[in-house]
C-alpha positions as CSV (number, residue, x, y, z in Angstrom):
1,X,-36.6,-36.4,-43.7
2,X,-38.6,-33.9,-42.1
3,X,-38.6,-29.9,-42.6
4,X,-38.1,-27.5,-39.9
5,X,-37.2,-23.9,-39.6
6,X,-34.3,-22.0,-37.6
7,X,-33.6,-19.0,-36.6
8,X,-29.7,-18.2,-38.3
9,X,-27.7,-14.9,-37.8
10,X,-26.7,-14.6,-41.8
11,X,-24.4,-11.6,-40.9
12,X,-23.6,-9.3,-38.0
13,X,-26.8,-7.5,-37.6
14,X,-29.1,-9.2,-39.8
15,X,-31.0,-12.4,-38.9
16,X,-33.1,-14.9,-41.2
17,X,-34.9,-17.8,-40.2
18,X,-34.0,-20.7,-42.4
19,X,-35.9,-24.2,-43.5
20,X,-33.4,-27.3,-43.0
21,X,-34.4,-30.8,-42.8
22,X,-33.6,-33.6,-40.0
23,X,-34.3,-37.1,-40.0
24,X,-35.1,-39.7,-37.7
25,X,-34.1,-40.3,-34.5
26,X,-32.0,-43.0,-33.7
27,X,-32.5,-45.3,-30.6
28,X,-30.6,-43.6,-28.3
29,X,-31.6,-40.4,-29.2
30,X,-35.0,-38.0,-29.3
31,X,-37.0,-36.0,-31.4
32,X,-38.0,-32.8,-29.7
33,X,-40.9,-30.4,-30.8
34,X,-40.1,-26.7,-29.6
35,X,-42.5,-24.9,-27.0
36,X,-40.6,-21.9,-26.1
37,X,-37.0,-21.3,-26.6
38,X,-35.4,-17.9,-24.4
39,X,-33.2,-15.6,-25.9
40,X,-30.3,-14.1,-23.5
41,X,-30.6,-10.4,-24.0
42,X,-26.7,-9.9,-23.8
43,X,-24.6,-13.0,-25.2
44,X,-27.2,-13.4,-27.9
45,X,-27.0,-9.5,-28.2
46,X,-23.6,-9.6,-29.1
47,X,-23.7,-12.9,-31.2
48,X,-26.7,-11.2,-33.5
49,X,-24.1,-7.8,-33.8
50,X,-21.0,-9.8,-34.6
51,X,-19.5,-9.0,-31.6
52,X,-17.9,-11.6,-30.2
53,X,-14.1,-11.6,-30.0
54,X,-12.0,-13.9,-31.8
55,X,-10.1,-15.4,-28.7
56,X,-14.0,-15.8,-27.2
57,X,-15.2,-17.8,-30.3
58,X,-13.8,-21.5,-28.7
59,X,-15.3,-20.1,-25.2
60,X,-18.7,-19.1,-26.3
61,X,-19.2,-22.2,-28.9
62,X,-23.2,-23.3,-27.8
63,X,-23.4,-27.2,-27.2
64,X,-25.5,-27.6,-30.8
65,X,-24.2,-24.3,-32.5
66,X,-24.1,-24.7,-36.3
67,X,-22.1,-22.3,-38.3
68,X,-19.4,-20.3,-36.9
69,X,-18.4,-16.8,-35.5
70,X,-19.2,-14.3,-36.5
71,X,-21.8,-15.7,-39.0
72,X,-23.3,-17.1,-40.7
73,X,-24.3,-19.2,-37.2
74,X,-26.8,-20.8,-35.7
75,X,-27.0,-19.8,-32.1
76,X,-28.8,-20.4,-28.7
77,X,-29.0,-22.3,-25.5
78,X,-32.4,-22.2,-23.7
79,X,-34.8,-23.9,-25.1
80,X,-38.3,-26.6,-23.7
81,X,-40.0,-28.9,-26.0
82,X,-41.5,-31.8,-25.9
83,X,-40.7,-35.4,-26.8
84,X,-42.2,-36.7,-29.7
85,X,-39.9,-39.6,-30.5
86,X,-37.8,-41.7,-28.3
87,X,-37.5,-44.1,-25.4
88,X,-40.5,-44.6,-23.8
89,X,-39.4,-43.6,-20.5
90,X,-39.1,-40.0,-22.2
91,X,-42.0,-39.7,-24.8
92,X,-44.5,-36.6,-24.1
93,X,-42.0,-35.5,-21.7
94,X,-41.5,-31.7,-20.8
95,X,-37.9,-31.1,-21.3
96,X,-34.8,-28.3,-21.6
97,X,-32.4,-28.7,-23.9
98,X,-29.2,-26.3,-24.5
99,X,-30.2,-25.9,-28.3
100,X,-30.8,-22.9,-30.9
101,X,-33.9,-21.3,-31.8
102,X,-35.5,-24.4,-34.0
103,X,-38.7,-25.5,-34.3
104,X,-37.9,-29.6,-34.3
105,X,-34.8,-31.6,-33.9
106,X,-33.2,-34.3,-32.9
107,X,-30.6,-34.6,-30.1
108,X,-29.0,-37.6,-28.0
109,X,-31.4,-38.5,-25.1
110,X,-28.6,-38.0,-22.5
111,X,-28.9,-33.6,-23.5
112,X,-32.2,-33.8,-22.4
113,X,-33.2,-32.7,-19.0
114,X,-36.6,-33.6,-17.8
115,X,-38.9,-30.9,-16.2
116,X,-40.4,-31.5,-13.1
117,X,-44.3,-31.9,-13.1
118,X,-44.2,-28.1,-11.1
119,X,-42.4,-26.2,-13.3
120,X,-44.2,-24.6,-15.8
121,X,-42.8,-25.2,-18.9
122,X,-42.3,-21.2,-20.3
123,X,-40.6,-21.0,-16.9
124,X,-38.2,-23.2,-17.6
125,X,-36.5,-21.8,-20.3
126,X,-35.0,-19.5,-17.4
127,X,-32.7,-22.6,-16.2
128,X,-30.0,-21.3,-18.6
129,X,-30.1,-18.0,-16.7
130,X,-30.3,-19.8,-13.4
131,X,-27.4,-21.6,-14.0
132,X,-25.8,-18.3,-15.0
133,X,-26.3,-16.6,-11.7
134,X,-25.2,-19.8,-9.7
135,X,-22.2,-19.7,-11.6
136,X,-21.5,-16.1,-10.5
137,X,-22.3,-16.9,-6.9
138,X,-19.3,-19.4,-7.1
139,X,-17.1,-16.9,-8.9
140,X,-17.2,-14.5,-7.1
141,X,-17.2,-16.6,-3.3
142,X,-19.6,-14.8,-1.2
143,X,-18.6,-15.7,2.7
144,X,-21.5,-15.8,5.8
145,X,-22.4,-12.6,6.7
146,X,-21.3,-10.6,3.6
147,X,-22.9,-7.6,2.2
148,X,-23.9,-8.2,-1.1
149,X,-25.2,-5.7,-3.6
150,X,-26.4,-7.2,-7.2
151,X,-26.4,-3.9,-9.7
152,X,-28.7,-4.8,-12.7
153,X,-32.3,-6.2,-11.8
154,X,-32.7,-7.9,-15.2
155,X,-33.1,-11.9,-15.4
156,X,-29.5,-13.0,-14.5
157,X,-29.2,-10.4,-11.9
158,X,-32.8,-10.8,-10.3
159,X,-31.8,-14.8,-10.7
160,X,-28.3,-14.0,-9.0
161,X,-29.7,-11.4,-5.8
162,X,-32.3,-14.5,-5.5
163,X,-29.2,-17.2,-5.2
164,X,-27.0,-15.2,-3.1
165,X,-29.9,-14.2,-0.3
166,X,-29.9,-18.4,0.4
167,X,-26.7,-18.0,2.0
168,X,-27.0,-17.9,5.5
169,X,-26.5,-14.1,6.9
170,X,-25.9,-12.7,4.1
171,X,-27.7,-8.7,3.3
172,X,-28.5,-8.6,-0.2
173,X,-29.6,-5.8,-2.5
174,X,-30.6,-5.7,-5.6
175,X,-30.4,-2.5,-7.6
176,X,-32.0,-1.1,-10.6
177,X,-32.5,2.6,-12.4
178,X,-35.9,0.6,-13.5
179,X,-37.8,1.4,-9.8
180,X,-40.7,-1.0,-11.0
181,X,-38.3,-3.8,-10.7
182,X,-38.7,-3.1,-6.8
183,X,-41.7,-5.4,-7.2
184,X,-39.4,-8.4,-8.7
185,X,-37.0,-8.2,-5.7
186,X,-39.8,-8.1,-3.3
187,X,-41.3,-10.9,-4.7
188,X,-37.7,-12.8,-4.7
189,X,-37.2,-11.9,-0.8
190,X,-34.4,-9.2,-1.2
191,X,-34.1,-5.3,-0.4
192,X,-34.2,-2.9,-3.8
193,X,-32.7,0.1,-4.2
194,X,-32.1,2.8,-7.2
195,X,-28.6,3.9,-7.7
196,X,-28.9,7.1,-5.7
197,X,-30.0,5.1,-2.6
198,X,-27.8,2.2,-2.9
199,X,-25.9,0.9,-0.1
200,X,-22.2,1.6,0.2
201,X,-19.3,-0.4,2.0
202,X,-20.8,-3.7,-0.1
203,X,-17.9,-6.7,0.7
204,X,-19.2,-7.8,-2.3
205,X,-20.8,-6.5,-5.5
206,X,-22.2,-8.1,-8.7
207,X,-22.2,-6.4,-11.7
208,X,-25.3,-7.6,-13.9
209,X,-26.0,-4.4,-15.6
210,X,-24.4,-4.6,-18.8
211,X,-24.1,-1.1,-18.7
212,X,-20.6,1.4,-18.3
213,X,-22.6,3.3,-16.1
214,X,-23.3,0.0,-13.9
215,X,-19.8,-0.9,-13.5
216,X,-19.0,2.6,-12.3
217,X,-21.5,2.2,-9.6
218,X,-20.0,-1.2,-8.8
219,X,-17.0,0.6,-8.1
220,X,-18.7,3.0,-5.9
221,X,-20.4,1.0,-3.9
222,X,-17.7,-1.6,-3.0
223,X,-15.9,-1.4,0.5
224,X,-12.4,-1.6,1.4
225,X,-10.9,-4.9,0.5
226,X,-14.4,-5.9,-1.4
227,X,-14.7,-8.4,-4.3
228,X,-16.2,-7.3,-7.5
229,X,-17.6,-10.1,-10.3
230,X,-17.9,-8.9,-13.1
231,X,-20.9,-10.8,-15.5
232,X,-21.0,-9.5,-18.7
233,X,-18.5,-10.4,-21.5
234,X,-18.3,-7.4,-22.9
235,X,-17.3,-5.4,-20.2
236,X,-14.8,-7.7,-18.7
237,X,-12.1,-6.4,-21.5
238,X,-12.7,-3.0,-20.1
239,X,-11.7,-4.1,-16.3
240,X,-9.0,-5.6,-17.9
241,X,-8.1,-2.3,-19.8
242,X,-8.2,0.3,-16.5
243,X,-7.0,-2.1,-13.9
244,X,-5.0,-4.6,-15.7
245,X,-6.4,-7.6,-14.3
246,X,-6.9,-10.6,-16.2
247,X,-9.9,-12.5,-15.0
248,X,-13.6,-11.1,-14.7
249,X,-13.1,-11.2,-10.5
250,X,-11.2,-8.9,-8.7
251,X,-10.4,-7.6,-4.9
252,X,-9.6,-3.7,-4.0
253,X,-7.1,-3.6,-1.9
């Protein structure tokens, strides 16, 4: 057995990080020694506060969570190590793994995902985000052509403006109250605009925000017949509340 530490929310609002032990791996699985692990700024935000709802807990259960909601839990998804035990095929490898905040541990070789040689490893924790945003993209069913604004130039919504200007024809913009992100969507290939200059009659908007003010906008700047997708959790319950819909996508009629 071997010590390692971990990061554990003991109780809505209050973190700790912890010692545990693991042992060995066995043959068919790895030993993984932490780089970097990501932390996403609003799931994990409202897994640290105790915020998750009880008919989310089964929903928002991480692949290696330990503990339960709303604590004591351990808690996270993103995270590159490298391989320090296991098939040979795998050893010193550069890897992400959907796993907590942990210095070392051991998972089955199949979790493991293998990082290209040009990816940089810090980068890589950003594939959870990544798949996030592609996620979105095929919630909400952008069509060619479609005007898309993406309100909320943080990781997931950068991530998601970058994803949705791929598809042929379509005019993205990505929109921020932050106007040094204007950089980030340059640098990503899309238009940027603050709130005040945003462009109306979107047939699509993406709500990345997080923010009550950010879903207002959304609904501002969508055209007739538009599709909105809502991405954060916490705000879906409130589109449910005014509108009465039950999913985090919805058309205006």
């Amino acid at each position: 057995m071997q010590a390692v530490r971990a990061f554990w929310v003991a109780a809505p609002g209050r973190g700790e990080i912890r010692e545990e032990s693991i042992g060995a791996p066995a043959d068919d699985e790895v030993l993984v020694e932490t780089m970097y692990s990501g932390i996403s700024r609003g799931t994990e935000a409202l897994v640290f506060d105790g915020r998750v709802p009880p008919s989310e807990w089964p929903r928002m259960r991480a692949p290696f969570q330990a503990g339960d909601f709303p604590a004591p839990v351990k808690y996270g998804y993103s995270t590159v190590g490298r391989v320090a035990k296991g098939p040979d095929a795998l050893m010193g490898r550069a890897v992400f793994v959907l796993y907590p905040h942990q210095t070392r541990f051991v998972v089955p070789a199949t979790a493991v995902h293998v990082l290209p040689d040009a990816v940089p490893p810090a980068r890589a924790v950003l594939a959870a985000n990544l798949e996030t945003a592609i996620n979105g993209i095929w919630d909400a069913r952008p069509h060619v052509g479609d005007r898309i604004a993406v309100i909320g130039a943080g990781t997931v919504g950068s991530l998601t403006a970058w994803v949705a200007s791929r598809i042929i024809g379509c005019d993205v913009e990505l929109i921020d109250i932050n106007p040094s992100r204007g950089a980030i969507a340059g640098a990503l290939g899309v238009r940027f605009a603050e709130p005040s200059d945003a462009t109306r009659e979107a047939d699509l908007v993406i709500h990345a925000s997080g923010t009550p003010d950010g879903l207002d906008l959304a609904l501002q700047l969508a055209g007739d017949e538009a599709t909105i997708t809502e991405r954060s959790e916490e705000h879906t319950s409130e589109l449910q509340s005014r509108f009465g819909i039950s999913y985090a996508v919805f058309c205006l009629k």
